[in-house]
C-alpha positions, 0 to 999 in steps of 0.5 A: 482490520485493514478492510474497515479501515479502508472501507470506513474511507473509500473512493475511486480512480482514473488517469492522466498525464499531467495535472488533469481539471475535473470536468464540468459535470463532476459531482461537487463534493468529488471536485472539492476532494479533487482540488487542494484543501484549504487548511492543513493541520497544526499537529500533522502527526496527529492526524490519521495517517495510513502508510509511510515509506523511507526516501532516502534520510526522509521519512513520508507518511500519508492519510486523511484529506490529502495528508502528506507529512515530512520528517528530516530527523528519524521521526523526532518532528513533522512538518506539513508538505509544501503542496499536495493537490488534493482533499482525498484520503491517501492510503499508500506511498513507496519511493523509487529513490530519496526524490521520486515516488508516489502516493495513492488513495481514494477517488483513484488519485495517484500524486507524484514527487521529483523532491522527496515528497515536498511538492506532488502533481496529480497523475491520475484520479477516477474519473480520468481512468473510467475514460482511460478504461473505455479507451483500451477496452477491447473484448466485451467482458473487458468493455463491460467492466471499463462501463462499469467505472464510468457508470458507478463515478470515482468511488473505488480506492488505489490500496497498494503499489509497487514501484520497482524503479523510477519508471515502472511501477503497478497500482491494485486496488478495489474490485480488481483494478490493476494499472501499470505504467513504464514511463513514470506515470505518463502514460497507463495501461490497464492491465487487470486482465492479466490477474486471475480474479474472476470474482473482482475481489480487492488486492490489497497488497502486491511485491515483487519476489526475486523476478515475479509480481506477487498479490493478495487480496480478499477472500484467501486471494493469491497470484503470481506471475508465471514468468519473469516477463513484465506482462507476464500474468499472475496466476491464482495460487492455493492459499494456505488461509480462507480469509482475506490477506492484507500484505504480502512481504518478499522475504527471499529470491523465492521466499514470502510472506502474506498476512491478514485477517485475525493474526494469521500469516504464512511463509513460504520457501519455494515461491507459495508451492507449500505454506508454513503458518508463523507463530505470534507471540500473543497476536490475533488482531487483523495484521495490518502492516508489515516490513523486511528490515535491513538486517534481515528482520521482519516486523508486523503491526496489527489493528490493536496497536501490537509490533511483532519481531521476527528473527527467523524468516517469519516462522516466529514473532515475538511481541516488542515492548511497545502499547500504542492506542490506536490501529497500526497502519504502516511501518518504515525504517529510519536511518538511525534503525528505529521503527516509525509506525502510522495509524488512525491516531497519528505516529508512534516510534519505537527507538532502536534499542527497544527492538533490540530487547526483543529475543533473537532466537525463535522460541521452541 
């Protein structure tokens, strides 16, 4: 499941406007993470990749020690990154347009890109945001948390992102830590106050619904801003599950779907006041990934390798013809309408005309 994959990696966070150096009293191995590796691999698509996204005819996948690996033929080859300045584990990428994006992971780093994920700048890292932290704190259960990153070091992970343009985007990530930057990552606001988790529970996922930022997290957690506004909290919302919820896909203006632990998902219409539980043609492995197709489809991946196609908003899955042997981590679209999927044992693709065999009509 997602929570092994991630917690078989982990690492921390921090911030930063341009490239920072860490300081002196750094732990030597978190520096050697923190600074550029040294060798990067032959076979990049071989390697354990942990998330991809399109950027414009592109295709980007992250993972292991700073892995970042390019595609300009709809996954047909892959090539290394021309720089990328760090060793950490990178566990999700999301593009604002074809040339800016992001990518974060472990230690708290968060790497940006002005050209298509070529080359990347380090825009924050653990050590900066425990400072950034105790900075902004104000209350004192605010001011006992920022103390707490500083005391424990960089050992908590970013997990997902939103970018909704090339200015604004939200980080989540480990034991509820939320940042939200308005100018492209030059400067950042914590802003984990304003996601009820009193439990610090982890987010593992977040989008935007119609208007409103919607998470979901471990242990059943759900929230959803209660208004449009930007800085609008996100209220906790009843789960229609009590195990942990690993992705959260818009599907509509008000409509949704989360899924998680041991093949669940659910779908709601009316902005998670009422759930419906999809239906998995031969699911039950954690459900790791998922993804709103441009024709309207919803596909989902899971921990045993599995691809599932959804015709109907998600009420129903069928399995795609499709055996790979590793857990599946991410899904993008290509250009050409084929699927390309990351996990721990590199790419799989899955060519347009095999999803075309999966049955369009729900299943009664």
């Amino acid at each position: 499941m997602r929570l092994a994959v991630v917690a078989a990696l982990c690492a921390a966070m921090a911030c930063a406007a341009t490239t920072p150096t860490p300081p002196a009293a750094t732990p030597a191995g978190v520096a050697a993470v923190l600074a550029e590796r040294a060798l990067a691999p032959a076979r990049p698509q071989r390697t354990m990749l942990l998330g991809v996204a399109r950027a414009g005819q592109r295709l980007v996948a992250v993972g292991e020690h700073g892995g970042v690996v390019l595609s300009d033929d709809n996954g047909a080859s892959w090539r290394n990154a021309a720089a990328v300045p760090v060793d950490a584990t990178l566990t999700a990428v999301r593009f604002a347009n074809a040339r800016v994006g992001w990518a974060v992971g472990h230690l708290g780093v968060v790497l940006r890109t002005e050209d298509g994920g070529e080359h990347w700048l380090r825009q924050l890292d653990g050590i900066a945001l425990a400072r950034l932290a105790v900075a902004q704190a104000t209350a004192s259960e605010v001011a006992a948390d920022a103390q707490r990153l500083v005391d424990d070091g960089p050992d908590k992970p970013w997990l997902d992102l939103l970018v909704d343009d090339d200015q604004h985007l939200t980080l989540v990530g480990a034991f509820n830590l939320v940042l939200r930057s308005d100018d492209g990552g030059s400067q950042w606001r914590v802003v984990s106050q304003q996601f009820t988790n009193p439990n610090r529970l982890h987010w593992y996922g977040i989008t935007r619904v119609g208007d409103r930022q919607v998470g979901v997290g471990e242990q059943a957690l759900i929230a959803a801003q209660t208004d449009a506004r930007t800085d609008a909290p996100l209220k906790a919302i009843k789960s229609p599950y009590d195990g942990s919820l690993f992705g959260v896909l818009a599907t509509g203006e008000r409509s949704l779907l989360v899924y998680g632990l041991r093949g669940h998902a659910f779908v709601s219409n009316d902005g998670g006041a009422s759930w419906q539980r999809a239906q998995l043609g031969g699911g039950g492995a954690s459900l790791n990934a998922g993804l709103r197709l441009t024709d309207g489809r919803i596909a989902l991946a899971d921990q045993a390798g599995n691809l599932f196609l959804s015709a109907d908003g998600g009420l129903h899955f069928e399995r795609v013809p499709f055996a790979w042997g590793a857990p599946l981590t991410g899904i993008a679209e290509a250009a050409d309408g084929s699927l390309v999927l990351t996990s721990l044992g590199g790419i799989a693709a899955v060519p347009k005309g095999v999803l075309a065999q999966v049955k369009s009509s729900p299943r009664p």
